[in-house]
N, C-alpha and C positions, 0 to 999 in steps of 0.2 A: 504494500500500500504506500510505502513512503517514496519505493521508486516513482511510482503514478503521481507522487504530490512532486518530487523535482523534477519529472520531465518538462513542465512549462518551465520553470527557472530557470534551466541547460537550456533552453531552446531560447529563452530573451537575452540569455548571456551570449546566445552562440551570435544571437541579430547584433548583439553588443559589441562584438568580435569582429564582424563580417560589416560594420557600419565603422570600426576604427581602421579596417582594414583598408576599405574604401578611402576615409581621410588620408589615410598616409600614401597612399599611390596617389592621392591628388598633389598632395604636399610634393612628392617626388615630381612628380609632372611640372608641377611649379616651378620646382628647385632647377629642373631641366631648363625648362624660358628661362630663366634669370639668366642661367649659365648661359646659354646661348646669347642674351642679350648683350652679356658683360661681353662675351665674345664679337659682337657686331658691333658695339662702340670699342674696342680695342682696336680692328680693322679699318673703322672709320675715321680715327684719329689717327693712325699709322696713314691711312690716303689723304687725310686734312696734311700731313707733315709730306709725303708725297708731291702734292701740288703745290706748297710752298714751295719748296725744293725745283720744281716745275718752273714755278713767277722766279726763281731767283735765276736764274739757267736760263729762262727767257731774257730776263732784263741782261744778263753777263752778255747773252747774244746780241741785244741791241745794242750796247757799249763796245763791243768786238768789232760792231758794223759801223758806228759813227766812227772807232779806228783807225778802219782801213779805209773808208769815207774819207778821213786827215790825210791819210797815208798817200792817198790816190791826189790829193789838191796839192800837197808838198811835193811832189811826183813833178806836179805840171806847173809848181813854181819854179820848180830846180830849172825845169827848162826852158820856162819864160827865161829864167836870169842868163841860162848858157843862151839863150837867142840874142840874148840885150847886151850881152858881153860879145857876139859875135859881131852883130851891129854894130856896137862901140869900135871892135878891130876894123869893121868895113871902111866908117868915117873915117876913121885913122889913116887909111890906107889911101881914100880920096883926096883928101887933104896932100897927103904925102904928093898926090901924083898930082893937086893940082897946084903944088909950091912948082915943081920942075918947069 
């Protein structure tokens, strides 16, 4: 008879069992998103440092390019001057020949 009177009590303890069980796989499932999340802003701050990295390599290229932008005008100073000095010898050379 006394088994008859704890079968309900096993059986509310077992729903009691089987309702903490349930919580704790949600808890887990939880715990899982988090983890993933912490994991997706990990990746997303590593590609925020990424395309800084990106703008700075941009910007070096554009300063590489004003450069040889310089480089390329000092180029065609050098040889304005070597023109202006060949001129200069030309005059020289007129003069000379029109003292004779």
């Amino acid at each position: 008879m006394r088994m008859l009177k704890a079968i309900p009590e096993a059986m509310r303890m077992l729903k009691a069992i089987q309702e903490a069980m349930t919580m704790l796989k949600a808890i887990h499932e939880t715990m899982t998103m988090l983890k993933a999340i912490q994991e997706t802003k990990t990746m997303l701050k590593a590609i925020q440092e990424t395309m800084t990295m990106l703008k700075a390599i941009q910007e070096t290229m554009t300063m590489l390019k004003a450069i040889q932008e310089t480089m390329t005008m000092l180029k065609a100073i050098r040889e304005t001057m070597r023109m202006l000095k060949a001129i200069r010898e030309t005059m020289r050379m007129l003069k000379a020949i029109q003292r004779q």
